[in-house]
ChimeraX commands (.cxc) that place a marker at each C-alpha (Angstrom):
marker #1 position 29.99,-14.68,-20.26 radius 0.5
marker #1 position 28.34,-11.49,-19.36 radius 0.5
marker #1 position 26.91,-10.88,-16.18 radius 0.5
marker #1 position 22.89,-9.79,-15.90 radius 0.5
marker #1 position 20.85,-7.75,-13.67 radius 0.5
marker #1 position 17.28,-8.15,-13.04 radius 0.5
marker #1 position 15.19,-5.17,-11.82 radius 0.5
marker #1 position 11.45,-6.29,-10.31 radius 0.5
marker #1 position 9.13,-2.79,-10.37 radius 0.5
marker #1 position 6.08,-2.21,-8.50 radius 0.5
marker #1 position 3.90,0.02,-6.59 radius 0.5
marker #1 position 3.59,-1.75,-3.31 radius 0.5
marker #1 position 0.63,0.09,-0.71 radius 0.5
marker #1 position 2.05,1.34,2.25 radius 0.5
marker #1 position 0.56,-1.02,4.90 radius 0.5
marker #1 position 1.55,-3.87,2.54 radius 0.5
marker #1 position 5.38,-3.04,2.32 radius 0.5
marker #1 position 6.22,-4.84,5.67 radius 0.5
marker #1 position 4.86,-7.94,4.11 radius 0.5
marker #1 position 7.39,-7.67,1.22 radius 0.5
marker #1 position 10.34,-6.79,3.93 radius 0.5
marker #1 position 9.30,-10.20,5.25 radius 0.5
marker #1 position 8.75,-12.10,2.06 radius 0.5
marker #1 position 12.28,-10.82,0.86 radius 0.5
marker #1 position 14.28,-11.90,4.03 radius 0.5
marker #1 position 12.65,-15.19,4.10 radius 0.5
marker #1 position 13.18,-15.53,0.16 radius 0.5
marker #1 position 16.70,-14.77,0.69 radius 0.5
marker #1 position 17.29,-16.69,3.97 radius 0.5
marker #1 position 17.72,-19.97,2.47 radius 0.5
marker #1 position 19.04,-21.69,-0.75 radius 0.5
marker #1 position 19.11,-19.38,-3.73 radius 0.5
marker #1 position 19.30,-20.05,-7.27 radius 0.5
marker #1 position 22.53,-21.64,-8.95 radius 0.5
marker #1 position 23.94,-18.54,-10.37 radius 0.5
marker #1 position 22.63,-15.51,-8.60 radius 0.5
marker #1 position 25.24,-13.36,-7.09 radius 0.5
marker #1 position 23.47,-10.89,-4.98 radius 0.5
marker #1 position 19.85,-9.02,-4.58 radius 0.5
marker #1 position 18.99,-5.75,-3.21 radius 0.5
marker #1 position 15.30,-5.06,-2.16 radius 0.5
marker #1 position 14.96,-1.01,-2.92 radius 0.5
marker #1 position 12.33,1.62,-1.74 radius 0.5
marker #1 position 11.68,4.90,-3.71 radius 0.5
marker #1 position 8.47,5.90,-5.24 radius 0.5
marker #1 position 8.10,2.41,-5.75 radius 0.5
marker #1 position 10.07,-0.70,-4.94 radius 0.5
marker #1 position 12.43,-2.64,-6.63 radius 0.5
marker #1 position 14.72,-6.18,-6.17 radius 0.5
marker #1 position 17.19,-5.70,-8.29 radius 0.5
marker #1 position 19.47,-9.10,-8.71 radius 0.5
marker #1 position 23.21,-9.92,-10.50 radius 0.5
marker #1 position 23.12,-13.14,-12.14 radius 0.5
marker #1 position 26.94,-14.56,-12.90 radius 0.5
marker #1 position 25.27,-14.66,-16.84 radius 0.5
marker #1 position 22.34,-14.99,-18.99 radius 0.5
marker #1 position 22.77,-19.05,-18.95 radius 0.5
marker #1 position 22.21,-19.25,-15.03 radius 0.5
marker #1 position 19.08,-16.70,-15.31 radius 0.5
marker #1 position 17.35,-18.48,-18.12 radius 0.5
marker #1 position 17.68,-21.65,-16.06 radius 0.5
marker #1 position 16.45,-20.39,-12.94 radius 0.5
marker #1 position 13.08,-18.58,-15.10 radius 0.5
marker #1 position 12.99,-22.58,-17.23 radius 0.5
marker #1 position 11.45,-23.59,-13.97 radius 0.5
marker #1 position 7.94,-24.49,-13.71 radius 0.5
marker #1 position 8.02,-22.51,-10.69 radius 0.5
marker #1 position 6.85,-18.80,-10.01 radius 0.5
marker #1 position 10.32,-16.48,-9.87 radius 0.5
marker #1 position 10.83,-16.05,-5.94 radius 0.5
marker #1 position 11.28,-11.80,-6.84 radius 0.5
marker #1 position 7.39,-12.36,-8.06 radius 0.5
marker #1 position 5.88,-14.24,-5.13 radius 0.5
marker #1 position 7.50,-11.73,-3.07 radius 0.5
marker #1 position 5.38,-8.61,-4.41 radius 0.5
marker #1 position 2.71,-10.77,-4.84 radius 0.5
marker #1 position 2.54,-11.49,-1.35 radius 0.5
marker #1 position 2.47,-7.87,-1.30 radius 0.5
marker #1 position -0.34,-7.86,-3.34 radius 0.5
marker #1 position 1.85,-5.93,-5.81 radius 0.5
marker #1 position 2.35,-7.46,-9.71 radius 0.5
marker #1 position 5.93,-6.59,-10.89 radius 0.5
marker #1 position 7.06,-5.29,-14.27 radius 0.5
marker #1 position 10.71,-7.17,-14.97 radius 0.5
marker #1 position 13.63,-5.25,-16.77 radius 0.5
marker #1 position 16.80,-7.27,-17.74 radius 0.5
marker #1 position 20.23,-5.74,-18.20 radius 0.5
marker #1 position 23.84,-6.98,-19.35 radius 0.5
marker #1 position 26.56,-5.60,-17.36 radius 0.5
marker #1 position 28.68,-4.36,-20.26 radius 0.5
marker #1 position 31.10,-2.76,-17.98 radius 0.5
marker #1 position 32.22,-3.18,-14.01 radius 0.5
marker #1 position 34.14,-1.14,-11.92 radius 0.5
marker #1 position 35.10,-2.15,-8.17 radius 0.5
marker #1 position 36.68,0.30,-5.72 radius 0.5
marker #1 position 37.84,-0.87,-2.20 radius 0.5
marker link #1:1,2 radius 0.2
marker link #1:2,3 radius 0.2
marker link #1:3,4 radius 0.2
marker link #1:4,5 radius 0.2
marker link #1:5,6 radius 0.2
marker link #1:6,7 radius 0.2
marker link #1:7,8 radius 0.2
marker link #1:8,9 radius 0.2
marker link #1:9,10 radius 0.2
marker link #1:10,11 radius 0.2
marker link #1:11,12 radius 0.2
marker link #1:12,13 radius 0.2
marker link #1:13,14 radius 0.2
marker link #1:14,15 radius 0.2
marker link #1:15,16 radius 0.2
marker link #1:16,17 radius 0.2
marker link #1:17,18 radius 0.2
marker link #1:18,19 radius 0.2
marker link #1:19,20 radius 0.2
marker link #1:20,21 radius 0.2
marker link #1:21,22 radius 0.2
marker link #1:22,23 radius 0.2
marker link #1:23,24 radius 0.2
marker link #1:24,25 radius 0.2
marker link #1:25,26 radius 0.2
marker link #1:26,27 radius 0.2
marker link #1:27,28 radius 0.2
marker link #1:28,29 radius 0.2
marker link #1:29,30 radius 0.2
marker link #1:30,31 radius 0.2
marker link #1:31,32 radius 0.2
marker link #1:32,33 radius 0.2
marker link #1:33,34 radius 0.2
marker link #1:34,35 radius 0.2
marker link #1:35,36 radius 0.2
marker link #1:36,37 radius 0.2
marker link #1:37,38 radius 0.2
marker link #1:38,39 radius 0.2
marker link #1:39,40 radius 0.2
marker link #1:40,41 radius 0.2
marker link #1:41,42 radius 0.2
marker link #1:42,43 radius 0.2
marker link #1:43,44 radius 0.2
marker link #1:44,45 radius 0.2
marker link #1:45,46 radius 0.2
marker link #1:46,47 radius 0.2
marker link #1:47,48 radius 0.2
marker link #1:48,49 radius 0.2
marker link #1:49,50 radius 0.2
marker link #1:50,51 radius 0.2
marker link #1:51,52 radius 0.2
marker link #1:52,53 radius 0.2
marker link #1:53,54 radius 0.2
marker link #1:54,55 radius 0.2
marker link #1:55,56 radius 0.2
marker link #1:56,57 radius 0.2
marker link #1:57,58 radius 0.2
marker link #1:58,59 radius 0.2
marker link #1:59,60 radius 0.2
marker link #1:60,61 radius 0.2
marker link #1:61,62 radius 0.2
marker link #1:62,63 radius 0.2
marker link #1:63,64 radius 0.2
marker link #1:64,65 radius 0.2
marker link #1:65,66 radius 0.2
marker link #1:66,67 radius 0.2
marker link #1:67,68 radius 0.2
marker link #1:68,69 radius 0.2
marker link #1:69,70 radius 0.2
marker link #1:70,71 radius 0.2
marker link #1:71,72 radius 0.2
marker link #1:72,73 radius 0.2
marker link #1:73,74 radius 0.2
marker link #1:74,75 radius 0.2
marker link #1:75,76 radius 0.2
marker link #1:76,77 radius 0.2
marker link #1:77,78 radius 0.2
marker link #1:78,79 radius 0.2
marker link #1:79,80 radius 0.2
marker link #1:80,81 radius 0.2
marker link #1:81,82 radius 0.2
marker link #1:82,83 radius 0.2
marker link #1:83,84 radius 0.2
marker link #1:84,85 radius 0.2
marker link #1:85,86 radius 0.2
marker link #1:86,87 radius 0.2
marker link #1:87,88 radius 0.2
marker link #1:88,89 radius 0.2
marker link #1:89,90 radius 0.2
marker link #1:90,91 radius 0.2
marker link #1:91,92 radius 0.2
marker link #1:92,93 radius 0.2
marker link #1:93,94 radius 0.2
marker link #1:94,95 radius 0.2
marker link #1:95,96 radius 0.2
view
């Protein structure tokens, strides 16, 4: 089984980016998802939450949900609506 990453995209305004700083820690402070490994909220010219899934099975469960993707809510609390780009990790390398 392959792992996947999931990259969230979106232009966030700048008073509105503490309200995705929040949204993201208290996303992330509690249970997550069966299956996701880790998630990374980025800033650059825009912002991005990128997140490894252990494999396509345990991300198509978590989207199978009737319920909004947590990465979403977060930017829309933001008042920001993400563009989603999914990856298979073909290859992995680990140093340390």
């Amino acid at each position: 089984m392959a792992m996947v990453i999931t990259m969230l995209d979106a232009e966030v305004a700048p008073e509105r980016a503490g309200a995705l700083e929040d949204a993201f820690a208290r996303e992330t402070g509690g249970p997550t998802p069966p299956g996701l490994v880790r998630s990374f909220l980025l800033r650059g010219r825009t912002w991005r939450i990128v997140t490894l899934w252990e494999s396509r099975e345990a991300l198509e469960a978590m989207r199978a949900s009737e319920e909004t993707p947590a990465g979403v809510r977060m930017f829309h609390e933001a008042g920001a609506e993400p563009t989603l780009s999914v990856f298979e990790v073909v290859r992995e390398v680990s140093i340390g």
